[in-house]
N, C-alpha and C positions, 0 to 999 in steps of 0.2 A: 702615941695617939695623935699627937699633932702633928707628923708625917703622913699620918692615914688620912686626915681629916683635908690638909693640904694637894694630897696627892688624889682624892674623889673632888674636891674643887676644881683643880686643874683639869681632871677628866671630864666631867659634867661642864665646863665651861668651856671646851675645845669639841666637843659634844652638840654643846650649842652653836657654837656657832657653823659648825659642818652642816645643821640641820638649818639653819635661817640662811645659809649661801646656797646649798642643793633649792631650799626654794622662791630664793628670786624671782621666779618668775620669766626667768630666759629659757626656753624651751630648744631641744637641739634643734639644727634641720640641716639640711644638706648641702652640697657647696655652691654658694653664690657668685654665678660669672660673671665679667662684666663684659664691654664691649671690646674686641679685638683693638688694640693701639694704633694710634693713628702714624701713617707710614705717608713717604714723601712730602712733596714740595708742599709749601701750603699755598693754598686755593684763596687768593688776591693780591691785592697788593698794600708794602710797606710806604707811610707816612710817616713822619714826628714832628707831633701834637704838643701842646704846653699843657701841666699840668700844675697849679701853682706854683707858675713860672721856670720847672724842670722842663726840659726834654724826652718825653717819651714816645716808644716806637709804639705805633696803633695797626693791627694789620685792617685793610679796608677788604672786605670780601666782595669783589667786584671781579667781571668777567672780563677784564678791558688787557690790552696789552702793558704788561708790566716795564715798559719804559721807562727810563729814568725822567723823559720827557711828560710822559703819561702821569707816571705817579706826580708829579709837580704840578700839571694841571690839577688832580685831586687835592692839592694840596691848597692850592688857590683856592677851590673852592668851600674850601673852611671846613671847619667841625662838622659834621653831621648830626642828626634830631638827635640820636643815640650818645653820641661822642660830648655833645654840649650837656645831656642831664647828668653825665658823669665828670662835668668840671672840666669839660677839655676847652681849649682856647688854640688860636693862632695870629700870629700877628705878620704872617706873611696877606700883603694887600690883593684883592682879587686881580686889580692887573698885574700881575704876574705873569698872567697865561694869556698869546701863546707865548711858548718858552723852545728852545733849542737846544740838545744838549749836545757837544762833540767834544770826542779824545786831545787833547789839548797836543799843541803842534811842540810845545819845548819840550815837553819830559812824557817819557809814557805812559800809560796808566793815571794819568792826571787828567780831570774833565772840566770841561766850558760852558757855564748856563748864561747864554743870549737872552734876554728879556730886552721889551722896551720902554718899561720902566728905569726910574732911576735908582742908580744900585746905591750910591751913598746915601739916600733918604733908609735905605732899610734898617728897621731896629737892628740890636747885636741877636736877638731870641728869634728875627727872621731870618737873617744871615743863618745859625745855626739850623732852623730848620727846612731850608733849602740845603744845605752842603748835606747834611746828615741823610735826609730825603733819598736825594743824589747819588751819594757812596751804597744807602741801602739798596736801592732801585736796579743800579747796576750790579750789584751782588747778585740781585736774585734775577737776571735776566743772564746772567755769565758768569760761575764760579770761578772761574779765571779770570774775571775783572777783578783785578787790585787797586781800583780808582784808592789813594788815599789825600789829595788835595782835589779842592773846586776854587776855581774862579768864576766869578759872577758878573759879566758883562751887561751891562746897563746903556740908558738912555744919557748918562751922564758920565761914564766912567767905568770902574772896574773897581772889586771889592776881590782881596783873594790873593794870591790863592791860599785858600783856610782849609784843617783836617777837621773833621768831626769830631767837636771835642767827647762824645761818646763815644768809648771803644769797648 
């Protein structure tokens, strides 16, 4: 008897619960698409922003020529309304820009930012986010850019040549 009594328990209780899941409350419906993937380059240009005191890449969705020159001048000119309510910082100074970048004459694929500022006043976190900038910039203006060191040529000197410590 107390196999029977076990075994309508178990039934009625697997019973129940099939009937309280069928009704949840979630109703079929048919299949949900979403939007097609987003394909190619992306549409602006790469910066890196301080984010309590990290280096992060920010892409700026701007129409502008993706220089490595270019992106630097955006870089000069600081955070954005958007980029500041989200904690972003920089501590590369607005004279900065203009800036110059060229292929560097001793080794290949190594590149030169001219500023006429002084490059040893620069913090270590603007150093980085100039170099990082730089190696990003020309990435995406030339997949075949392997820029992996920058030197930074100043009003005072030369800083460099440094790799992005972000890889």
């Amino acid at each position: 008897m107390t196999g029977r009594r076990t075994g309508r328990a178990l039934f009625a209780g697997g019973l129940l619960l099939t009937l309280l899941a069928a009704g949840c409350g979630v109703r079929p419906s048919a299949v949900i698409t979403g939007r097609p993937p987003i394909s190619g380059p992306a549409q602006g240009t790469w910066v890196y922003l301080l984010a309590q005191g990290e280096l992060v890449l920010v892409l700026r969705p701007v129409n502008t020529d993706p220089s490595p020159a270019a992106a630097l001048s955006l870089l000069a000119a600081g955070p954005q309304e958007n980029e500041r309510a989200l904690g972003f910082t920089s501590e590369v100074p607005a004279g900065l820009d203009p800036v110059t970048v060229t292929a560097g004459a001793d080794r290949s694929g190594d590149l030169t930012v001219r500023t006429n500022i002084a490059a040893q006043a620069l913090s270590a976190h603007a150093v980085d986010q100039i170099i990082c900038t730089t190696v990003a910039a020309a990435a995406q203006v030339s997949a075949a850019n392997t820029a992996t060191t920058v030197t930074i040529v100043g009003s005072d000197g030369t800083r460099g040549p440094r790799a992005c410590p972000i890889r």
